[in-house]
N, C-alpha and C positions, 0 to 999 in steps of 0.2 A: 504494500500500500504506500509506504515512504517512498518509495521507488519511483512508483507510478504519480504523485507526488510534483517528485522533483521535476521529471520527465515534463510533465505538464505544465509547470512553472516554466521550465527552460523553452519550451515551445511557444507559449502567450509569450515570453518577452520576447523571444527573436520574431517572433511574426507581429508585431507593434512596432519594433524598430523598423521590419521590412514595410511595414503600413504607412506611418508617419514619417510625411516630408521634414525637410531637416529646415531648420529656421534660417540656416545663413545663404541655401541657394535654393529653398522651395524644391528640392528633389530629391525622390526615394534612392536609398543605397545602389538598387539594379539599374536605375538613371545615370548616377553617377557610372558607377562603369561602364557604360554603356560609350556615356562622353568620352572616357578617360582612352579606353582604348580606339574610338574614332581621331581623335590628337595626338596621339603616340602612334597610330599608323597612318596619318594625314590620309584618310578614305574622306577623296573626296565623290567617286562616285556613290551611287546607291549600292547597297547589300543589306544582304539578310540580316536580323539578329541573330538568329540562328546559327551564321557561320561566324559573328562574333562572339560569343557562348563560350566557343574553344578557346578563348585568348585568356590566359590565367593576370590577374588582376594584382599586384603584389599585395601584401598588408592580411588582410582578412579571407582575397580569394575565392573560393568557392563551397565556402566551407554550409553554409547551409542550405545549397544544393545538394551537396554531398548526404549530410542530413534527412532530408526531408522528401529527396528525391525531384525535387526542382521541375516538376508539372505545371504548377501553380493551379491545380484543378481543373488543367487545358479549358481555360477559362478565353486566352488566347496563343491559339498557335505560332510560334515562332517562327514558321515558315513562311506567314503570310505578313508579317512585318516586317516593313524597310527601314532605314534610318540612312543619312550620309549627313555631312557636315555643311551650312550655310556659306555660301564665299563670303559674307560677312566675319565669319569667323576664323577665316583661315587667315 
């Protein structure tokens, strides 16, 4: 029961932090990498999320994918999502 407990503690916080945008840029942890590695590999065409996923993130990583199995309740498919970066931003 302690176990099971913890286990669900540890779950509700890591899924609150993954819920709750961050106050200093208004965006979720999987936003932020999402940035991080479009900047660090100047993608300025379109691509998938998808095939950004496989880009290991330094610091924290991927660690509650790893977790939790990182489905997100195929709520939305990664396949069908694009992202590339703004020439404003580059």
């Amino acid at each position: 029961m302690i176990l099971l407990m913890k286990n669900l503690f540890f779950f509700s916080k890591s899924n609150f932090e993954r819920a709750i945008p961050s106050i200093m840029d208004d965006l979720k942890p999987d936003q932020c990498k999402i940035i991080f590695v479009c900047f660090t590999k100047h993608l300025i065409c379109e691509i998938k999320v998808e095939q950004i996923s496989c880009f290991r993130v330094p610091d924290d990583g991927q660690l509650d994918i790893c977790l939790y199995g990182g489905d997100g309740g195929n709520a939305a498919f990664a396949h069908y999502i694009f992202t590339r970066l703004s020439p404003l931003a580059l």
